[in-house]
N, C-alpha and C positions, 0 to 999 in steps of 0.2 A: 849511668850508662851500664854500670855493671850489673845491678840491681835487675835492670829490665831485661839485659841478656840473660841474667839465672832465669825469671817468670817465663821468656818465650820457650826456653828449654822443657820448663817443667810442663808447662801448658801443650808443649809437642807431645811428651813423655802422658800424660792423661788421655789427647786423643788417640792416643796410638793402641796403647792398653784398652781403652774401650771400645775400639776398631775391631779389638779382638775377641769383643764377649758376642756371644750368638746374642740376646736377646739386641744388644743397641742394633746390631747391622738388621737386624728382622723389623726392629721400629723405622729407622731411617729406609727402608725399601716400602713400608706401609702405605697405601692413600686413603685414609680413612679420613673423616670429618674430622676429627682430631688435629689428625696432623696438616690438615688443609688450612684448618684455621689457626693452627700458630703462627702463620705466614700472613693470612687473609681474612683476620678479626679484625680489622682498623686501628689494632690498640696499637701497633707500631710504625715503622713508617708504611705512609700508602703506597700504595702499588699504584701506580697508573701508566695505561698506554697512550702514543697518539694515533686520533684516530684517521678513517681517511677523509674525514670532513676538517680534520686541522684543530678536531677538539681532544678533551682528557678526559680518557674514561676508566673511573675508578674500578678497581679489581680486590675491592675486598667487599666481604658487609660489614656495615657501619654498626650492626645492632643483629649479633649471634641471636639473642633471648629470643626474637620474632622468626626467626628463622626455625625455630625449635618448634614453633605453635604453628608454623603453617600446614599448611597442605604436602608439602614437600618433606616437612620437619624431620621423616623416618626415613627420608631416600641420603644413601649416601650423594657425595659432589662428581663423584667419579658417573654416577648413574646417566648424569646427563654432559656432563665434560668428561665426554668417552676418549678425546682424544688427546688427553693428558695422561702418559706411560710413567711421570718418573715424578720424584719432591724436590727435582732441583731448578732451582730458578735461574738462566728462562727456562721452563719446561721443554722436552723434548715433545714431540706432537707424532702421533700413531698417525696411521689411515683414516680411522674413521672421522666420521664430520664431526664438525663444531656442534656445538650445545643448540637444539631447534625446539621450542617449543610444539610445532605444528609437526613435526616429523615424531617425537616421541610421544607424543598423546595419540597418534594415529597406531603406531606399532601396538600400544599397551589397547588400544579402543580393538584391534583385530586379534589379537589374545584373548580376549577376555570375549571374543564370539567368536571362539574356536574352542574354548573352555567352556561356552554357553553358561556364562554368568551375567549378560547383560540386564537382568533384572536387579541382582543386588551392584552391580555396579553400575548403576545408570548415570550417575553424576559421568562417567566418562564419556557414555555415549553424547550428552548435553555438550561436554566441552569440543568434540569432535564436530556437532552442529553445528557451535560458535566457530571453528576452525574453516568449516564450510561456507557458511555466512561470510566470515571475513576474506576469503580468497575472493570474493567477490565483490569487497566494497571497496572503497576511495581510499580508504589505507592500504591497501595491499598493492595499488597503482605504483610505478617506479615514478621515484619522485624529478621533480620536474629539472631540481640542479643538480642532480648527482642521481643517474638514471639507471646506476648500479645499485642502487638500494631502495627500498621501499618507503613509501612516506611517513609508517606508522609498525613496529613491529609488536609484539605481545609485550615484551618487556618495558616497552614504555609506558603503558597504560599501566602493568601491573607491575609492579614490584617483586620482580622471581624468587626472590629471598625469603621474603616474609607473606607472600600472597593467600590471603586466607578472606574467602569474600565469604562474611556471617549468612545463619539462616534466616528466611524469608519470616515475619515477620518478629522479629528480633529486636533490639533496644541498637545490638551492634549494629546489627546490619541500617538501621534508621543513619547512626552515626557516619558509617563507611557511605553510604550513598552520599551525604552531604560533603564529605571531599572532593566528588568528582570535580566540579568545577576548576578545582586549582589543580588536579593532575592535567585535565585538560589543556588548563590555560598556563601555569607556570611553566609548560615544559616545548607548547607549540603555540599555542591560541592564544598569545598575550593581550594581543588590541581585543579580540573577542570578550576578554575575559575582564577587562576595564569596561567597557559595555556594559558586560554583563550585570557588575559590581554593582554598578548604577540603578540598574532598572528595577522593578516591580518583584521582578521572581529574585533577583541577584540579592535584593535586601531582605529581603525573608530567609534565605538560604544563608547567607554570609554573617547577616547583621544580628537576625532573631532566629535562626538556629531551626527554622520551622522546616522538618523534613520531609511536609508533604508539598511545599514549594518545587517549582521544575526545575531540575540540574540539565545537564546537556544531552544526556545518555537517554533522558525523558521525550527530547524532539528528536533527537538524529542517530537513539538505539543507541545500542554500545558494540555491536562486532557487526552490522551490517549497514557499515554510514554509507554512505549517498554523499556525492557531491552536490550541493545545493544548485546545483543548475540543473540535475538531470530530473527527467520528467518522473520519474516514481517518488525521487523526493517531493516533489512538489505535489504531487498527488497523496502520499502519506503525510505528510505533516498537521492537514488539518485534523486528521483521525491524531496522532500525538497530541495533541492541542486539547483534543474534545475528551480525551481518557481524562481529563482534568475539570473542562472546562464543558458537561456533556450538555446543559440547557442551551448553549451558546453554539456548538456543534448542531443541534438540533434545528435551531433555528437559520443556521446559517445553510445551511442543507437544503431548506425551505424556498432560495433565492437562486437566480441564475447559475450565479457565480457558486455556488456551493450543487448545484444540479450539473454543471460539466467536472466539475471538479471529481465529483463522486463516479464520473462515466468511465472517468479516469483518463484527464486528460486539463492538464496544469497552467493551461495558460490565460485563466482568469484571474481577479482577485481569492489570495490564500490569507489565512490569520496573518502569516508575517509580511503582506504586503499593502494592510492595513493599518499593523500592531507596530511593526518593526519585527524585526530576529532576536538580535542581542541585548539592544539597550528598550524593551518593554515598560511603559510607562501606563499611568491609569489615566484615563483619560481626562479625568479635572486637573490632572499636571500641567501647565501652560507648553511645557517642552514635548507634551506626548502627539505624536502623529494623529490621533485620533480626538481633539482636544477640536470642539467645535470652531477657534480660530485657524487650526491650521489642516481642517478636514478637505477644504479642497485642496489645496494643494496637494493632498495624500493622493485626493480622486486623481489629479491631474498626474500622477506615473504614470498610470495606463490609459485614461481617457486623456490623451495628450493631443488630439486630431491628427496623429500621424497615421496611418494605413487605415483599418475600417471602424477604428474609434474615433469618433468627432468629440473636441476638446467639453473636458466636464465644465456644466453651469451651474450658478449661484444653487438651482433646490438639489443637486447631489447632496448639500450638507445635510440638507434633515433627512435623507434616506437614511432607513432603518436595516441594518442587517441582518440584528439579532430582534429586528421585531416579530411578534407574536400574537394569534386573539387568548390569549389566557391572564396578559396585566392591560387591564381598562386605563388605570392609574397614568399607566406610562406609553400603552397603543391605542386608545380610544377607537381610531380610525380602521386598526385592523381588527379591533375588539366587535365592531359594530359590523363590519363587513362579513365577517367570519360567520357570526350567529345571524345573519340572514341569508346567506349560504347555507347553511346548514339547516335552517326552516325550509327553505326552497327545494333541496332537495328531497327532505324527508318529506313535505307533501304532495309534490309530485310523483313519487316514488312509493309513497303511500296510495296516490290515488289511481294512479295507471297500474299499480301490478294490482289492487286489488279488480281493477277494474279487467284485466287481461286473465284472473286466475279464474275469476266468476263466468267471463266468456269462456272458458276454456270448457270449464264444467258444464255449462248448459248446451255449446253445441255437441259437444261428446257424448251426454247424453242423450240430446236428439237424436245424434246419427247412430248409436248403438240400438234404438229402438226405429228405425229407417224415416224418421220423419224428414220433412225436407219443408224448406222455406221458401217457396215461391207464392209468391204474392198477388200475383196479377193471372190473369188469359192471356193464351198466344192466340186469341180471335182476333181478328182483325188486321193480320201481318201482312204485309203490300205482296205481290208477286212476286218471286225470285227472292224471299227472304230466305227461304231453306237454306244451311251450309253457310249463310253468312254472318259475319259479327258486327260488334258494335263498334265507334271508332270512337276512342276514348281520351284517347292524345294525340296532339299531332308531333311530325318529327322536331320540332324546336325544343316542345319540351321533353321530348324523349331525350336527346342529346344533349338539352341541361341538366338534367337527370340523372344521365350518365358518368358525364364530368365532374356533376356533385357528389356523386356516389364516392369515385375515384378519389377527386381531391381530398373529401372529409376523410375516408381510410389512410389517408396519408397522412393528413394532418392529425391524426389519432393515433398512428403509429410511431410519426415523429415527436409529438409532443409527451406521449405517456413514455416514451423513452426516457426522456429529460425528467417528467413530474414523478417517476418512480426509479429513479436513476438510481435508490439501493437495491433494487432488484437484483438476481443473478443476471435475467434475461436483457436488462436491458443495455449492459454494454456490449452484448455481442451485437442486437442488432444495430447499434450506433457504429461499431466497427464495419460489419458490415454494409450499410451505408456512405462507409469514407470517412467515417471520425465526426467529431461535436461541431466544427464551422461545416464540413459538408451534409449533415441533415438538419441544421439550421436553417443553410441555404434550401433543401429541400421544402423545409416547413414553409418559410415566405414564398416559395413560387408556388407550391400549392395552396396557399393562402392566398394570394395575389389572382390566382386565377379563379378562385370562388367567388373571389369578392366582383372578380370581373362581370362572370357569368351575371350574381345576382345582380350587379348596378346597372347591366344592359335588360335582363328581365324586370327591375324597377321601372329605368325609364321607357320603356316599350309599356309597359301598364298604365303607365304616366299617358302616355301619347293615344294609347288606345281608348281612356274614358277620358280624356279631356279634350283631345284636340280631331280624332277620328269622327266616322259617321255612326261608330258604335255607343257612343257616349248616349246617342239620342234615344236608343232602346237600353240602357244597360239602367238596372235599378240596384242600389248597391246594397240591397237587403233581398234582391229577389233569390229564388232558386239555383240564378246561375252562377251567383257573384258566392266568393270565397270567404264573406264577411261573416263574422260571426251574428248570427239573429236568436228572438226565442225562439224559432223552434227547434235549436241547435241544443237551447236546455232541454225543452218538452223530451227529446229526442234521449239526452243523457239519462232522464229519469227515465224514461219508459225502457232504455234499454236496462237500466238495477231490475226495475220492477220483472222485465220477463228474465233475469238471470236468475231471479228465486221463484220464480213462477207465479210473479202477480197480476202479469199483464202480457199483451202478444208483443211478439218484436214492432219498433217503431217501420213504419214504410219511409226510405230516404229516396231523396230525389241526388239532384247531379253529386251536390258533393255531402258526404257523411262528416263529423263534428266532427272524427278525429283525421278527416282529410284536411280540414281545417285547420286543426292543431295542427299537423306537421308543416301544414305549407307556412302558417306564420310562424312558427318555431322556428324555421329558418331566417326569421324579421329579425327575433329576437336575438337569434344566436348570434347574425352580422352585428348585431348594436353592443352586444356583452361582449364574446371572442373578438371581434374582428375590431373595435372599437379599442378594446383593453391591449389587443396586440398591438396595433397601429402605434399605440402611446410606447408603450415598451421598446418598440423595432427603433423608433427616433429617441434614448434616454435623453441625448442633449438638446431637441426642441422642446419635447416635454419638461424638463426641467428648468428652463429658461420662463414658464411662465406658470407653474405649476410646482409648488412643493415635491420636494424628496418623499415623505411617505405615501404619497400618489403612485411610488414604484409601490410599495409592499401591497396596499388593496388592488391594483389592478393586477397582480402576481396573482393570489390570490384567488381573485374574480374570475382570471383567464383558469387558470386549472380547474377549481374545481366547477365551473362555469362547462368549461370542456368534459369533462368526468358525465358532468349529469345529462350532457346530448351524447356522449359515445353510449353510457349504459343505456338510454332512455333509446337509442336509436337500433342497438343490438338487440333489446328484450323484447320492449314495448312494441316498436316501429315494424319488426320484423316478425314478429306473432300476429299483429292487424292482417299484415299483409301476405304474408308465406307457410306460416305454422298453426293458423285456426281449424281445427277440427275439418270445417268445409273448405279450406284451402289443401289440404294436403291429398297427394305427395307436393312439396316442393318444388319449383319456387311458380309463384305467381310472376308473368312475364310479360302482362299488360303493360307494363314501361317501358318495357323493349320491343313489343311489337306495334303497341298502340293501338290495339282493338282485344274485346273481349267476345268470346262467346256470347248466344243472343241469350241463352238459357241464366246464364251465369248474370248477366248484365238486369234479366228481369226479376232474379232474385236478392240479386246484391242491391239495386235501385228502382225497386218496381214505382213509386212516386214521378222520376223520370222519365221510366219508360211508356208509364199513361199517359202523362203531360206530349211527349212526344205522337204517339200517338194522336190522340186526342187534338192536336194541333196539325196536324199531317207533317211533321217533320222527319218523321222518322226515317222514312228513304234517305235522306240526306246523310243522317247517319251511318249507314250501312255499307261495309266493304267487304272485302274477297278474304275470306281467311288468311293468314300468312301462310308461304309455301312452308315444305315442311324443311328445308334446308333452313329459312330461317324461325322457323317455329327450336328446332333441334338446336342452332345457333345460339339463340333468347335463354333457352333452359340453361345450357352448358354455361353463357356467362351470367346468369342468375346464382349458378349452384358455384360458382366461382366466388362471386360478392359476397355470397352467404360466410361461404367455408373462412374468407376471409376476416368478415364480419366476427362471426361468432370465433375465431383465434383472438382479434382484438378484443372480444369480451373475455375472456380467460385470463389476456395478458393484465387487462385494466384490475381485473379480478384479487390478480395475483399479487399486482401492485398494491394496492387498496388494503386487503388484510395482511402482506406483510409490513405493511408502513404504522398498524396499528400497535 
């Protein structure tokens, strides 16, 4: 007892005495890192508060050494815990705020561009972005049980203490990526993070250490996450996906569901609602979503037949997503489709532009040298032919004509929307239209209404040579019928021969071989587009009796199927008929007025106009000029179709060689 009372005396008698030396009272009033961490090293008792969630939160660093190597290592503790005045514990607390990471990278970010050193300091500008980005994402949201704090603050992700993220391609920095997972998951994302453990990327990263496996930060970014519901997630994540996985991205790109996706606009099938999110398995795994025994059932998320999907059928399983024509091996189907596509087009493409550039050149030289091509004498014209023209259409087909004009620029604007949907242009004008389900529905009713047009001019063709009194005089090879004959060839050769000067122009009668071509072109297009759409528009009828990769060639078939009548109908189509040397100025208006000059009529068809003649029919043919209200009408919606035309070829253009 007595012992102890002498030591408390003497231990008085020491602090007192050293109360009195200037250097102790100058250390004990210090806050330097020193003296912070003789209290706040871990090596003694911890310090911990409660906090307002009911948890302990520790108040020292557990490991000084990392705190020395970070980024922070040469700031003192005070720099950022400004509002700690004193070394005694509990601290008294100053004015200023609590320790903010976003607050003090902001002050030092507008320092240093007021000093104008944002080049050598650019690392700060970067974390100020990051500061930006994240006021903006799902962490920075007030969290859903406690509305007075955030979901996610800087410090839980990083470790303020020791935070030192390696440089970019670094052995460290490899290492430091491969942790994100468990900061993620140990600290928020627990069930996420079992998932994860499991899966295809989880073992790579966890198991074998492979650090170009994907961590978290690889789909949902690291300062500007997205809520997995909201529509830019679900629109970026397959571009995260494809930085990995780019053959797979590409292909998938190639499909509907990867063409709205890209328009930007999330509510199709994405990688993870195919793949899974967290728990990503390979697909010969028996337990992986995509594993041929439990593919429909994948299908059937969203083709469930609830709202305007009807429930998925048996061929969904063999649809291909990532199929391709470049493995035979493994796409046969679209291997074989592809490269017949692509002979089709290139000989087509081959044979009409050489065949339009060679016209071009020889009426141009005609006309520069003033020849003209009429063919026949005006002896013999009936009374009261002066001032009159020929009647070339009647109004049926003008006004199917019309509506086909219309509906095809629709269905060429809506479609090359979708088929080049990496375009810049083409999500605006998908926005513009009302989003990806309202120019879908565009695309079908202008589809629906071509198809109409042409099945009533089928059957009206039908009724006229078979069942009418026209049948009785119609020869299906004569002059007036639209069938292809020889001398539809004779006709092709002698036009090569007079483009290089080896023979005269050929004389055509009612209709020319590429009026031919166009009018069946339209046979073919209904049976390719309109055939291959039909199948696509119903996936669950089609499916039900018809294989899965029956989607990827008719895919396929319908686009670039569609490609070769837009280009073929903007270059080709519209140089026969408005941009030939003797057509110009623009536009030819015969389809809107449905009579031609008599001049024009006996050089562009002088075989017909003998025959008429010669027959005495020709009266018959002959009407009033159009007034000039709608002669000026005709032009104006001519030069209308045109301008819109040739936009759709630019756009198609545009498509094409940026997709290369």
């Amino acid at each position: 007892m007595r012992v102890s009372t002498i030591a408390n005396w003497i231990m008085a008698g020491v602090v007192c005495v050293a109360g009195a030396l200037p250097g102790y009272a100058a250390a004990a009033d210090k806050l330097d890192n020193a003296g912070c961490l003789s209290c706040h090293d871990g090596k003694k008792d911890k310090i911990e508060v409660d906090t307002a969630q009911g948890e302990k939160r520790a108040l020292h660093i557990v490991k000084p050494d990392p705190y020395a190597k970070s980024v922070h290592g040469d700031m003192q503790c005070v720099a950022c815990h400004k509002d700690i005045t004193d070394n005694e514990a509990p601290h008294k607390k100053g004015a200023a705020p609590k320790a903010s990471c976003v607050s003090c990278h902001e002050q030092l970010w507008e320092t240093v561009k007021k000093d104008k050193l944002t080049k050598e300091k650019e690392r700060l500008g970067l974390v100020v972005k990051n500061i930006e980005a994240y006021k903006k994402s799902f962490h920075a949201r007030p969290d859903r049980d406690d509305p007075s704090r955030v979901k996610a603050t800087c410090d839980q992700c990083h470790d303020t203490h020791s935070f030192n993220v390696p440089a970019r391609g670094t052995a460290k920095r490899l290492e430091w990526h491969m942790t994100v997972p468990n900061v993620c998951g140990e600290k928020c994302h627990s069930d996420q993070l079992e998932d994860y453990a499991g899966s295809a990327h989880g073992k790579q990263v966890l198991d074998e250490h492979n650090p170009k496996a994907a961590v978290c930060t690889d789909c949902h970014t690291s300062h500007d996450i997205s809520g997995a519901s909201a529509e830019s997630f679900k629109t970026a994540i397959t571009e995260g996906c494809g930085s990995c996985h780019s053959e797979e991205l590409k292909s998938y790109r190639g499909t509907y569901h990867g063409q709205v996706n890209r328009l930007g606009y999330g509510y199709t099938a994405k990688c993870y609602d195919c793949h899974g999110s967290h728990g990503i398995l390979k697909s010969d795994d028996p337990a992986a979503k995509t594993n041929v025994k439990n593919r429909l059932k994948t299908c059937k998320q969203c083709h469930n037949g609830k709202k305007d999907l009807k429930e998925a059928t048996p061929g969904f399983v063999s649809f291909g997503p990532h199929a391709n024509g470049h493995d035979f091996k493994k796409y046969p189907e679209v291997w074989i489709a592809e490269k017949f596509m692509i002979a089709l087009l290139i000989g087509v493409f081959a044979f009409f532009w050489a065949h339009t550039i060679l016209w071009f050149y020889r009426e141009w030289k005609d006309r520069t040298v003033g020849k003209h091509h009429l063919r026949v004498s005006a002896e013999g014209l009936p009374p009261g032919a002066a001032g009159k023209q020929i009647r070339r259409f009647g109004p049926i087909w003008r006004i199917a004509h019309l509506i086909f004009a219309i509906c095809t620029m629709t269905l060429v604007l809506t479609g090359i929307s979708a088929l080049y949907a990496e375009s810049s242009w083409a999500p605006v004008v998908v926005a513009t239209l009302g989003g990806a389900k309202a120019a879908g529905l565009i695309h079908r009713v202008a589809a629906t209404l071509f198809l109409t047009i042409f099945f009533s001019h089928f059957a009206y063709m039908v009724y006229s040579l078979t069942i009418s009194e026209r049948r009785k005089s119609f020869k299906w090879f004569g002059p007036d019928s639209l069938v292809p004959n020889w001398q539809d060839l004779k006709d092709i050769i002698g036009m090569f021969k007079w483009f290089v000067g080896k023979g005269p122009k050929p004389t055509f009668d009612r209709w020319t071989y590429w009026e031919k071509f166009d009018y069946w072109a339209v046979f073919w297009g209904v049976a390719i587009i309109g055939g291959s759409g039909t199948l696509l528009a119903f996936p669950s009828v089609t499916a039900t009796y018809l294989p899965g990769w029956v989607f990827n060639v008719l895919t396929l078939v319908h686009g670039e199927e569609a490609f070769l009548a837009a280009v073929f109908l903007f270059t080709v189509h519209f140089f026969n008929n408005h941009f030939r040397p003797d057509k110009l100025p623009p536009p030819d208006v015969v389809m809107f007025t449905g009579s031609v000059e008599l001049e024009e009529f006996m050089s562009e068809h002088p075989a017909h106009y003998r025959r008429l003649v010669e027959t005495g029919r020709l009266e018959k043919y002959l009407v009033k000029a159009p007034s000039a209200p709608m002669t000026l009408g005709s032009k104006l919606l001519g030069l209308t179709l045109l301008a819109i035309g040739l936009t759709l070829l630019v756009l198609v253009g545009n498509g094409f060689f940026g997709a290369l």
